[in-house]
LOLO-645985 format. One record per residue (C-alpha): residue in three letters; x, y, z. Coordinates in nm, 3 decimals, always signed. Each point is the difference from the previous one (the first is absolute). Layout:
<res ALA; px X; py Y; pz Z>
...
***
This chain:
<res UNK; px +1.057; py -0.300; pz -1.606>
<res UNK; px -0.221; py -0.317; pz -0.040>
<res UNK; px +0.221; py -0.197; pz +0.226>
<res UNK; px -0.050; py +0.336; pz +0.280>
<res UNK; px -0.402; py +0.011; pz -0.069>
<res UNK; px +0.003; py -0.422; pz +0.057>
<res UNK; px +0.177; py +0.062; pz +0.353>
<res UNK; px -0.239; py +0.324; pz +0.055>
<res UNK; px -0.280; py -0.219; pz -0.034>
<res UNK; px +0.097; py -0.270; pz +0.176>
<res UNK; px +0.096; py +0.296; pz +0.296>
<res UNK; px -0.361; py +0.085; pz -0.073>
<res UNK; px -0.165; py -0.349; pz +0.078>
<res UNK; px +0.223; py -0.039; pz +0.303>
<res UNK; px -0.118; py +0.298; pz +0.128>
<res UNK; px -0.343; py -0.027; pz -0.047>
<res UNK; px +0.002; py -0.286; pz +0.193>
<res UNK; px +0.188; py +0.113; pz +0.288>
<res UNK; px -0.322; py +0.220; pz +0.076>
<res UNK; px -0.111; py -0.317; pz +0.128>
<res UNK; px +0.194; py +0.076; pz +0.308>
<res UNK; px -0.073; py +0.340; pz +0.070>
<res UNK; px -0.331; py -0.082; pz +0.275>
<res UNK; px +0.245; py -0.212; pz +0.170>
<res UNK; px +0.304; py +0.207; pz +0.030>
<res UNK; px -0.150; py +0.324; pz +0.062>
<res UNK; px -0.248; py -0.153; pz +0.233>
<res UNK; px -0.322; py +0.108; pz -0.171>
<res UNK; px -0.275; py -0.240; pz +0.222>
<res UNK; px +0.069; py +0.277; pz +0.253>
<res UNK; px +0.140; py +0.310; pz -0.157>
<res UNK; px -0.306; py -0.024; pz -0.270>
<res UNK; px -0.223; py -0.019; pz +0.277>
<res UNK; px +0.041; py +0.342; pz +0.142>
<res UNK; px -0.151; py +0.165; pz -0.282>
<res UNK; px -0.351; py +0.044; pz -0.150>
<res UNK; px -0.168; py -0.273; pz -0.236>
<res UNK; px +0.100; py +0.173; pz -0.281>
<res UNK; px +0.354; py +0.107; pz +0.085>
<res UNK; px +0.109; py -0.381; pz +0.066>
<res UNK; px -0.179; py -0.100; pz -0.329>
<res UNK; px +0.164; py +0.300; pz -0.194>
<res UNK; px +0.338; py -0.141; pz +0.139>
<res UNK; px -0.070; py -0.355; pz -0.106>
<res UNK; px -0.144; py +0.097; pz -0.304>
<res UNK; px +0.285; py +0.180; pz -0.145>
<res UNK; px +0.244; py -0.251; pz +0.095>
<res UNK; px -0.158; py -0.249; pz -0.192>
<res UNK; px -0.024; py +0.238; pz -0.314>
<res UNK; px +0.338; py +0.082; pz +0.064>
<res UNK; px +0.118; py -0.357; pz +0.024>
<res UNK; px -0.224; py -0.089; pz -0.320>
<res UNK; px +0.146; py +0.337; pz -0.174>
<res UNK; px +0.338; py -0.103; pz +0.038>
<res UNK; px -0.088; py -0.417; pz -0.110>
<res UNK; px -0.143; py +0.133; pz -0.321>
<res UNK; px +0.291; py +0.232; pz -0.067>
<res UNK; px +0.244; py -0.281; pz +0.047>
<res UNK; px -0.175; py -0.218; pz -0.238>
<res UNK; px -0.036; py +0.252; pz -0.233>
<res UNK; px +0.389; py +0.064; pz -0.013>
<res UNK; px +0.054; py -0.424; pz +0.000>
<res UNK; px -0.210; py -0.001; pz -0.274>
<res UNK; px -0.013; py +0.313; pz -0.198>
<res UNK; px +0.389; py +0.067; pz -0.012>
<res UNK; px +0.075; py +0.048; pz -0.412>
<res UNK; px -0.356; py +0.222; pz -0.021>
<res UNK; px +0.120; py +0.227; pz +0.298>
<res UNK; px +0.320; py +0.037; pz -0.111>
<res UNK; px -0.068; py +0.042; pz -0.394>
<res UNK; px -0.364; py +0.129; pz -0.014>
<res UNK; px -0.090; py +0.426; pz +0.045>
<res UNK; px -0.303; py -0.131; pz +0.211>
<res UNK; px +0.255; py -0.278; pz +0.202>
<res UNK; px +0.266; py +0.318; pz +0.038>
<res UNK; px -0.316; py +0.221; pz +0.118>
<res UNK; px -0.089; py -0.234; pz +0.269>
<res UNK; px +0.351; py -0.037; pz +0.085>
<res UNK; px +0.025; py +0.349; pz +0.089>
<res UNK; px -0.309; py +0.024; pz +0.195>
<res UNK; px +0.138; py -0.300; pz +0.191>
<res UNK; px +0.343; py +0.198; pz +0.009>
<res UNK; px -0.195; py +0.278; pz +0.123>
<res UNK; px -0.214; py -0.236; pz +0.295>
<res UNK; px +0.324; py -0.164; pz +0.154>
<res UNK; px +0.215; py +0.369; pz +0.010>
<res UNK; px -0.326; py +0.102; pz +0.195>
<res UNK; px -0.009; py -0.259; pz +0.239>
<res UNK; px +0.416; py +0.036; pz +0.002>
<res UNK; px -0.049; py +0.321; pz +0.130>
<res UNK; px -0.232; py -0.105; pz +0.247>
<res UNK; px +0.245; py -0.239; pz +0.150>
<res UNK; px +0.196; py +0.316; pz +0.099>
<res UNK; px -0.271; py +0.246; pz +0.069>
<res UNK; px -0.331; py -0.190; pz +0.076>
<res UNK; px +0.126; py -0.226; pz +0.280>
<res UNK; px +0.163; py +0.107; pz +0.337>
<res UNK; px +0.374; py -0.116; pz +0.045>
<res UNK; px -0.136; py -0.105; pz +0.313>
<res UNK; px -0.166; py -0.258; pz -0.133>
<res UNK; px +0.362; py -0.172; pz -0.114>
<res UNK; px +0.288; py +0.175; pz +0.161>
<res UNK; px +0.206; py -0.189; pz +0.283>
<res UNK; px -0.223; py -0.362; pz -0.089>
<res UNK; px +0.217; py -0.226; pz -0.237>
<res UNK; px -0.309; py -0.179; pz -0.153>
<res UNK; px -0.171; py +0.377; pz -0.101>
<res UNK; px +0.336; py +0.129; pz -0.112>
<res UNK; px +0.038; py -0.276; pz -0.241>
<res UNK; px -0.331; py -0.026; pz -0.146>
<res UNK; px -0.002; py +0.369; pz -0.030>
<res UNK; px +0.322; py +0.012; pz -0.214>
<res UNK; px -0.073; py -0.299; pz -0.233>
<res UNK; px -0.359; py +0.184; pz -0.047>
<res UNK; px +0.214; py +0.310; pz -0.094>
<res UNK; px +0.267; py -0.139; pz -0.246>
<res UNK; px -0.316; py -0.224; pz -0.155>
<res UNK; px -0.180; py +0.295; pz -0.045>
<res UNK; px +0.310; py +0.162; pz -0.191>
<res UNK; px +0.041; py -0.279; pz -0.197>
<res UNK; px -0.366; py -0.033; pz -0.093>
<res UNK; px -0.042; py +0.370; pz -0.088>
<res UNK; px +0.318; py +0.023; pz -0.155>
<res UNK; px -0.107; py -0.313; pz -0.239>
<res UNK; px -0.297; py +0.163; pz -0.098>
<res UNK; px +0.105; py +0.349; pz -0.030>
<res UNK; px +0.277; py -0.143; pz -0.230>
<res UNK; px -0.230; py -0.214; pz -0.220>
<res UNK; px -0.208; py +0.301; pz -0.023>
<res UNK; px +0.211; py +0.230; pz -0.162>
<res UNK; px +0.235; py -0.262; pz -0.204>
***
């Protein structure tokens, strides 16, 4: 399992940093711009906490690995993070429109490597959790 949480965490960093891309790709200079003040700040907001969220959680599995793993706290926090990713699995399904993916290679392909990663991830946790 250490070897799983090092790759998690590295999964974690990579993501985080992807975030970087988001204004770009989803055209936020103009999108953003049709809503209120507080709407676009909301949106940019949460990204970053996201993005920051999901940093910290990667270096916390890089460098944490034997106390998550062998520790009732580390096991704890394992199984709220088990808990976090099966959420946001199920939103992959059921929070986002198919039409946001279906018929567009680049969408379909992101969208299934977000869905077995947030199998894998859930199904790390979940397991060091209960072990």
């Amino acid at each position: 399992m250490e070897v799983q949480l090092k790759i998690i965490g590295s999964l974690f960093i990579l993501l985080a940093f992807v975030h970087v891309v988001f204004p770009n790709y989803f055209n936020w200079k103009e999108e953003l711009n049709r809503l209120s003040l507080i709407n676009k700040q909301i949106m940019q907001v949460h990204t970053l906490f996201i993005a920051l969220a999901v940093l910290l959680m990667g270096i916390f599995c890089l460098t944490s690995t034997v106390d998550i793993i062998h520790t009732s706290l580390g096991r704890r926090i394992s199984l709220g993070f088990g808990i976090f990713w099966s959420c946001r699995l199920l939103i992959q399904f059921f929070g986002y429109s198919t039409k946001h993916w279906k018929g567009r290679i680049f969408e379909t392909t992101i969208h299934i490597i977000c869905s077995f990663l947030w199998m894998y991830v859930s199904y790390i946790f979940i397991t060091i959790a209960i072990a």
